[in-house]
C-alpha positions in Angstrom: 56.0 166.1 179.1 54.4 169.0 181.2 54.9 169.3 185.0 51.7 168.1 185.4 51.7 165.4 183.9 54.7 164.3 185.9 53.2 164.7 189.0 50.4 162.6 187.8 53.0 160.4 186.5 53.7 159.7 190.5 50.2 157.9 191.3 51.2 155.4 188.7 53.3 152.3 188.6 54.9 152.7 185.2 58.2 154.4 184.2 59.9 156.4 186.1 56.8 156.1 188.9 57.8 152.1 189.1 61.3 152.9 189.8 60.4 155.2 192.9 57.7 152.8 194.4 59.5 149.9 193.9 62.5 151.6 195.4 60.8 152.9 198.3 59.6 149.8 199.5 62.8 148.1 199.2 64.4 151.2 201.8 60.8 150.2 203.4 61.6 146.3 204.1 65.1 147.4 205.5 63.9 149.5 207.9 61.5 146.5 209.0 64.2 144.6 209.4 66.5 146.9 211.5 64.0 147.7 214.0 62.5 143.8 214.2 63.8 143.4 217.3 62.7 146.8 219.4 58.9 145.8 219.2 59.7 142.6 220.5 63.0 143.2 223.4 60.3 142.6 226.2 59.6 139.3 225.8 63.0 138.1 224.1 64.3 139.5 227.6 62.2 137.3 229.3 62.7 133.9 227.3 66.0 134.8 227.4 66.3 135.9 231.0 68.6 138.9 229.5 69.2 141.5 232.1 68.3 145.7 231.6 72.2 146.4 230.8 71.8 143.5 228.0 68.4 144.9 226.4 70.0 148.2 226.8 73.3 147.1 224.9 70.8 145.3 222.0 69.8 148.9 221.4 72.7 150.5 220.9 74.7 148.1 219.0 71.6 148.4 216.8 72.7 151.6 215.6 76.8 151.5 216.0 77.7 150.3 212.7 75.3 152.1 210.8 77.2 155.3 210.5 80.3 154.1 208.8 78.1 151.5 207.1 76.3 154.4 205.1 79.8 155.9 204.0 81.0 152.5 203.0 77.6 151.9 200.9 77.7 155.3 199.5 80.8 154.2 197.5 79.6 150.7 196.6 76.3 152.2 195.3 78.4 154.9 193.0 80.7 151.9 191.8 78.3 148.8 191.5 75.2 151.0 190.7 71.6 150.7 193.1 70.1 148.1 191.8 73.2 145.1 192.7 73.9 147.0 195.4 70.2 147.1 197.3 70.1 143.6 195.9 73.0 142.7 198.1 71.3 144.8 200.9 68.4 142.7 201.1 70.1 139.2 200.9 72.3 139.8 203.6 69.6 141.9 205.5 67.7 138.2 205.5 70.5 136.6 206.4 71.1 138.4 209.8 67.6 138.2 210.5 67.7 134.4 210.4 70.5 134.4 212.8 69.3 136.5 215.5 65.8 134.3 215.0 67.9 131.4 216.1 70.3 132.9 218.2 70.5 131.3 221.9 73.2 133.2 223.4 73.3 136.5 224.3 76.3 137.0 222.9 75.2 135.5 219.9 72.1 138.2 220.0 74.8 141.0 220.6 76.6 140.0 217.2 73.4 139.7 214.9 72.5 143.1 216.0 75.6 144.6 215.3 75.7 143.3 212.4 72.5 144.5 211.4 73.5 148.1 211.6 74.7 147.9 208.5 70.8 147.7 206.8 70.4 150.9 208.2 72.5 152.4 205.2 70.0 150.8 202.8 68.4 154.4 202.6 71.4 155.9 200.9 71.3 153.5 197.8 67.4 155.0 196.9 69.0 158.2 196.8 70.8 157.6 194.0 68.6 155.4 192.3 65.8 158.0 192.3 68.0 161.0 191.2 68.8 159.2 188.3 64.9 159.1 187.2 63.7 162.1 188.3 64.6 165.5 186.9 65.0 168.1 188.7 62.2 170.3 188.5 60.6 167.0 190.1 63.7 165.8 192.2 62.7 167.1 195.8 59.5 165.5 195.9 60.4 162.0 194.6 63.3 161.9 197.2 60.5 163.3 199.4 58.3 160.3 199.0 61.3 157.8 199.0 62.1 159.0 202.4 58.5 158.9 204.2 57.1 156.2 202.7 59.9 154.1 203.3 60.5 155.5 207.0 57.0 153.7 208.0 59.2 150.4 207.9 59.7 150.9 211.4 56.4 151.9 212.1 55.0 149.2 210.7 57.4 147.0 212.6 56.3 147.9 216.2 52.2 147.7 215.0 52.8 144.0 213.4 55.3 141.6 215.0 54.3 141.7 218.8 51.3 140.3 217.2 52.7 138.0 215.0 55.0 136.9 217.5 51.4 136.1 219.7 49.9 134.3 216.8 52.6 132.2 216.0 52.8 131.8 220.4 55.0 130.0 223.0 58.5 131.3 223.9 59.7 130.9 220.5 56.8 133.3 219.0 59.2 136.2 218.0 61.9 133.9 216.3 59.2 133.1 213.7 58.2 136.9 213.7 62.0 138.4 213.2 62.6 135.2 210.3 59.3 136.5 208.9 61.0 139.9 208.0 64.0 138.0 206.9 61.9 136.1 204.5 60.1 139.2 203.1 63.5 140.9 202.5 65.1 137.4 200.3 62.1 137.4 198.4 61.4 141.0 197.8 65.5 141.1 196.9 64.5 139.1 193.6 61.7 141.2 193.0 64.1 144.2 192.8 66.6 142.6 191.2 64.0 141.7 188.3 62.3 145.1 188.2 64.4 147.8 187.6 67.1 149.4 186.1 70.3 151.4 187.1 69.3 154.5 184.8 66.2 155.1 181.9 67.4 153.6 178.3 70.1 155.4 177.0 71.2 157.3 180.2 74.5 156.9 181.5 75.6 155.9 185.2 78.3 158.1 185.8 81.0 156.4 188.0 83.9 157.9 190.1 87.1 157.7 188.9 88.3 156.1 192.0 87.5 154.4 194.7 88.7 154.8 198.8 87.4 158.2 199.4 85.1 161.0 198.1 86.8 163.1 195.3 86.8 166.8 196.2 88.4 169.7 193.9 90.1 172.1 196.2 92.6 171.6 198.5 90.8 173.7 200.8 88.0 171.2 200.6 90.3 168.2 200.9 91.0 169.6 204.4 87.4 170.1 205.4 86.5 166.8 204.6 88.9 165.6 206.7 87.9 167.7 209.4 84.3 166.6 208.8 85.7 163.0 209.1 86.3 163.4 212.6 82.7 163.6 214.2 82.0 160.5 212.7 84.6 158.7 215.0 83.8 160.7 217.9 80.2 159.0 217.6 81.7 155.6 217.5 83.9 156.6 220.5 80.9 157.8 222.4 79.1 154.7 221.4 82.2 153.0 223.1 82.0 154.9 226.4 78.1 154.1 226.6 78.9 150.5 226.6 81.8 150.8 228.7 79.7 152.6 231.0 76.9 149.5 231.4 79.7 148.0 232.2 79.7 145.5 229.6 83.0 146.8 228.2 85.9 146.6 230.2 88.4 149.7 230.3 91.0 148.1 228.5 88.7 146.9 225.9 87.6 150.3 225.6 90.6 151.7 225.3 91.8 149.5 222.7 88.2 150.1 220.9 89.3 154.0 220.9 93.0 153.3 219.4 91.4 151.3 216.5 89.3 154.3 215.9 92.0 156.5 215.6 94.0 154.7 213.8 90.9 154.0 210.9 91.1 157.8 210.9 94.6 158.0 209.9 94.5 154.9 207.6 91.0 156.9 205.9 92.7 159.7 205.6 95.3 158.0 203.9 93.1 156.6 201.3 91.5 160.4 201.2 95.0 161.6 199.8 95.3 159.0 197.2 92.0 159.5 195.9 92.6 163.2 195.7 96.1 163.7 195.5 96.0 165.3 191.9 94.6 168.1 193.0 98.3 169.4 195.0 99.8 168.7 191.6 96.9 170.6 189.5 94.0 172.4 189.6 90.4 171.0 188.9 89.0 172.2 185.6 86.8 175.0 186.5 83.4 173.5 185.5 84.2 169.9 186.7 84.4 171.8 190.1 81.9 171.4 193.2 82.1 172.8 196.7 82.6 170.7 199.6 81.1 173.4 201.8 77.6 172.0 199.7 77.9 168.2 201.4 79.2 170.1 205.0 75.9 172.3 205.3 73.7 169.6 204.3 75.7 167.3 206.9 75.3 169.7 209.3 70.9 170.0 208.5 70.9 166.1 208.3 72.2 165.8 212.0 69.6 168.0 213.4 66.6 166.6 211.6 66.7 163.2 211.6 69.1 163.3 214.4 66.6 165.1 216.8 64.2 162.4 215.2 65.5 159.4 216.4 66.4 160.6 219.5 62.6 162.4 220.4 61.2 159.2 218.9 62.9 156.5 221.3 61.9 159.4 224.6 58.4 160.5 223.6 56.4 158.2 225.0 57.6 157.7 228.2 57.6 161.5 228.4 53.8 161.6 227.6 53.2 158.8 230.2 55.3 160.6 233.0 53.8 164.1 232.2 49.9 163.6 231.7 50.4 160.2 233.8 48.3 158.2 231.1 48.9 154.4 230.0 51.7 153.5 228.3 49.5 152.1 225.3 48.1 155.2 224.7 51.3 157.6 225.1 53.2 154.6 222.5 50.6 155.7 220.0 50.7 159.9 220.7 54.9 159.4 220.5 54.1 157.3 217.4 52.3 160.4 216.0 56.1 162.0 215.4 57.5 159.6 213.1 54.1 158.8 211.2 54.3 162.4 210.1 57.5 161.7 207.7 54.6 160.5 205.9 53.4 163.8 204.5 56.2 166.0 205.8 59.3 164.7 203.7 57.5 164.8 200.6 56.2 168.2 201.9 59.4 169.0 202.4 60.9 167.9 198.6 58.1 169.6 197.0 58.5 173.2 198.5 61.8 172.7 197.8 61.6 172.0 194.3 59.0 175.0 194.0 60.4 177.8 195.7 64.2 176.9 196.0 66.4 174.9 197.8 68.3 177.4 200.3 65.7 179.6 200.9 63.1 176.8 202.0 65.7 174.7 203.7 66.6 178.1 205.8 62.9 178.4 206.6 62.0 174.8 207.8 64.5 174.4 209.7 63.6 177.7 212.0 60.4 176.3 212.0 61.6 173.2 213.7 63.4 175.2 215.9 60.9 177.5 217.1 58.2 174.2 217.7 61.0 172.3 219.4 61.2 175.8 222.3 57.2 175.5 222.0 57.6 171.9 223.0 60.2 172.7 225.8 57.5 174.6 227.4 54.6 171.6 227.7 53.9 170.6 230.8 51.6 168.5 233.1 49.1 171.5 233.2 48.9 171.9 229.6 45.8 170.4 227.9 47.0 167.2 226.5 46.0 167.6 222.9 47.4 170.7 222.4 50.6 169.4 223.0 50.6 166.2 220.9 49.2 168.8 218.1 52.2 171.3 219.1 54.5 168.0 218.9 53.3 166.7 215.5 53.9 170.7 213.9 57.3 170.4 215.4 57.9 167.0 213.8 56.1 168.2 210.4 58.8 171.2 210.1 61.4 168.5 210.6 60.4 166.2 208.5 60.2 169.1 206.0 63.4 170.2 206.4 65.0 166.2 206.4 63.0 165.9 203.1 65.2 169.6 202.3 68.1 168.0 202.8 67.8 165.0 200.2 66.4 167.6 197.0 69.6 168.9 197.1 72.0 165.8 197.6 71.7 164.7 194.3 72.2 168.0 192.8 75.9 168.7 193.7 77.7 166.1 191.8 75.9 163.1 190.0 78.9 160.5 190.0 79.3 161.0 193.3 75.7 161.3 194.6 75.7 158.0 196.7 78.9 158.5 198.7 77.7 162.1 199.5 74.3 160.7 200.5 76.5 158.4 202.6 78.4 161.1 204.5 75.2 163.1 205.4 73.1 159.7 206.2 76.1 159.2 208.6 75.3 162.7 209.5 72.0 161.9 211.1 73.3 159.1 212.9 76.1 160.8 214.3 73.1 163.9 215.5 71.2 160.8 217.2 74.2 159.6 219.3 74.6 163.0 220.4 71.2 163.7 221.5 70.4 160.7 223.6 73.7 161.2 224.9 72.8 165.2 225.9 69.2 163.2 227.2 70.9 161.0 229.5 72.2 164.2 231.2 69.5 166.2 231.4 65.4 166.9 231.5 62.8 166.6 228.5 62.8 170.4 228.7 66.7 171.0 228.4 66.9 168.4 225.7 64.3 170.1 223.7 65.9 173.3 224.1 69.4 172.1 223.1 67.3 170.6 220.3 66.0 173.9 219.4 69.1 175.5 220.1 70.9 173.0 217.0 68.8 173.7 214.8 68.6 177.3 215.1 72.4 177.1 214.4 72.0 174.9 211.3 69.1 177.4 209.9 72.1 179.7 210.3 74.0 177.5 208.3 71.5 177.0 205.8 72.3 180.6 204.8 75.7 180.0 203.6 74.6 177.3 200.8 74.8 178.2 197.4 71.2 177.1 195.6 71.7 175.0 192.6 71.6 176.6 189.1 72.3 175.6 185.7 74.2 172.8 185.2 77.0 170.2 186.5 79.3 168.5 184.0 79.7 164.8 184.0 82.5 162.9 181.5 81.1 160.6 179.2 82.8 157.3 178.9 84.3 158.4 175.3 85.8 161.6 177.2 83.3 163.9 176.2 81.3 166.6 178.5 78.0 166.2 179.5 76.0 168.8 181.2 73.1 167.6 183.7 70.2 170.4 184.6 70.1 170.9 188.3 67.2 173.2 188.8 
């Protein structure tokens, strides 16, 4: 099949093309579902006379268990294979949205959002599931389209439910809206379930050959994976200290919040060793090898882009509003503007990448998010409005470029263990997020679009010490022989 007929092949809904669309909307619905509520927290706060601390605890509890949720659904996507595994997803995702629709405590509330962290790692099972379709000539640009299309999930959340919550009316309007997303995710779980496959007919799904950790080959590496363990915690502990600081946690509870969090370090890095421990009684075979600094850098790009993202997203509009002193309405739709572009930008992103190389555009995208995010630093209230939404929606089409980057190379560094490495940079961009709004709450727009820029510079930096994928990686067949996969 020529090139062009597989990019062709993407417009359809057969094949390989069925997988990816089908896949996409299942990431799609989750991201519906996680972000149900955030349309809607006006008037749930006030039919549920919840006070600003508890709307602003909603929010981040929202997020807190979707970093280690994406590490923990990185491994049961490499064990169990995408398609149980995003069937799972959805069924529980449905679940939790029927108990925060009927939810009439706040504590109650509180625990069905916390909960619902965990369908923010839904993302990480496509990633798999697409790299085993595509090859890898086309690889950038399917992950590409996986990414934006299903990213409009929360888009599409904040357009619809206020007004289905309206239509269906009274105080109990957006209980019916939020169950209506849980009924969309049960049923569109059977749909997945029913219509695809783990791998194409004959293909084999590669599996690790254990569970509890990711398998690294180096003991150098087995060191710098524990050391990029550690920012992981440090966002849950900062996550901590934010609710501590509403005053909605008390010190002690706090305190004993940070002493489980260490000690789930040690106990991880526990399970780390016994996963890997062969390697300080024997070296790797040479060509079953992979570098750790590979999942590192990619980390590293993850937590800038969509990092930056999420956190520019939740502060734009009040930024336009306070800055040109429009109406809110209309500065929701200009901040809107930066997340619609993932749109065209991932896929953007996916196919320079698979056309030019990896590194090299990587490298580039990323200083061109850097450079728009000082341009962005700069607007201000005498600045003609347009030009800075169109100076904003550059900045967030380089960043969505470079995200989009980031995921045509995931799948290229070690197939078996493509889901728990989508995990770890997944939990990547989390952890960037938490670290953003947190610089935010400290300083102006201007300084937290220059610290912005100033990140990403440094990952572009990065970006220069990743080795572009060539030739091939070797997988063992289940009858112990070698198989090579093409990675460019």
């Amino acid at each position: 099949m020529t090139d062009t007929s597989l990019k062709a092949n993407f417009l359809s809904f057969t094949g390989r093309a069925k997988i990816l669309h089908t896949t996409w909307l299942a990431f799609f619905v989750t991201f519906l579902v996680w972000f149900n509520h955030a349309p809607l927290l006006d008037v749930i706060q006030t039919t549920m006379g919840l006070t600003d601390q508890q709307i602003k605890l909603l929010l981040i509890l929202n997020v807190a268990l979707t970093i280690p949720a994406r590490i923990v659904t990185g491994m049961l996507v490499d064990v169990y294979g995408p398609r149980k595994t995003y069937t799972a997803m959805l069924v529980t995702t449905s679940a939790l949205c029927f108990f925060f629709a009927v939810a009439t405590t706040f504590e109650a509330l509180a625990l069905a959002r916390f909960l619902m962290g965990f369908v923010g790692a839904g993302f990480v099972i496509g990633i798999r599931m697409i790299s085993e379709w595509y090859p890898a000539k086309q690889l950038g640009l399917a992950e590409g389209l996986y990414k934006g299309m299903g990213n409009v999930g929360s888009a599409v959340a904040a357009i619809t439910l206020p007004t289905l919550a309206l239509m269906f009316g009274g105080d109990d309007g957006w209980r019916y809206a939020v169950a209506l997303t849980g009924v969309i995710a049960l049923l569109y779980s059977a749909i997945y379930y029913m219509s695809v496959t783990d791998t194409p007919a004959g293909s084999t799904y590669f599996k690790p050959n254990k569970s509890g950790g990711l398998e690294v080959t180096s003991k150098r590496d087995f060191y710098f994976y524990l050391l990029m363990n550690i920012p992981m915690y440090g966002a849950m502990a900062v996550l901590t200290w934010k609710v501590a600081g509403l005053g909605l946690l008390s010190e002690f509870a706090a305190n004993i919040v940070y002493g489980l969090l260490i000690a789930l370090y040690a106990f991880q890095s526990s399970q780390i060793y016994k996963v890997n421990k062969e390697i300080f009684e024997k070296p790797v075979d040479e060509i079953m090898q992979y570098k750790f600094k590979q999942v590192a850098i990619l980390s590293i790009a993850y937590a800038v882009t969509f990092g930056s993202e999420l956190a520019v997203v939740s502060m734009l509009p009040l930024f336009f509003k306070d800055t040109f002193l429009i109406p809110m309405s209309l500065a929701g739709i200009f901040g809107a503007c930066f997340a619609i572009t993932d749109i065209i930008s991932c896929p953007s992103g996916g196919s320079i990448s698979d056309k030019f190389g990896r590194k090299k555009s990587l490298a580039i995208l990323l200083l061109g998010a850097a450079l728009g995010f000082f341009a962005m630093a700069q607007i201000g209230s005498d600045w003609p409005i347009g030009f800075a939404v169109v100076v904003m929606v550059v900045s967030s089409f380089f960043l969505g470029s470079a995200a989009g980057c980031v995921f045509a190379v995931v799948p290229l560094i070690k197939r078996r263990l493509t889901g728990q490495i989508a995990g770890m940079v997944g939990a990547y961009g989390n952890i960037g997020a938490v670290c953003f709004l947190t610089v935010f709450s400290f300083v102006t727009p201007s300084a937290f679009f220059i610290t912005i820029a100033c990140c990403i510079a440094l990952a572009a930096v990065a970006s220069l010490f990743l080795d572009e994928p060539k030739g091939t990686m070797a997988e063992i067949m289940p009858d112990g022989t070698v198989q090579l996969i093409e990675v460019h």
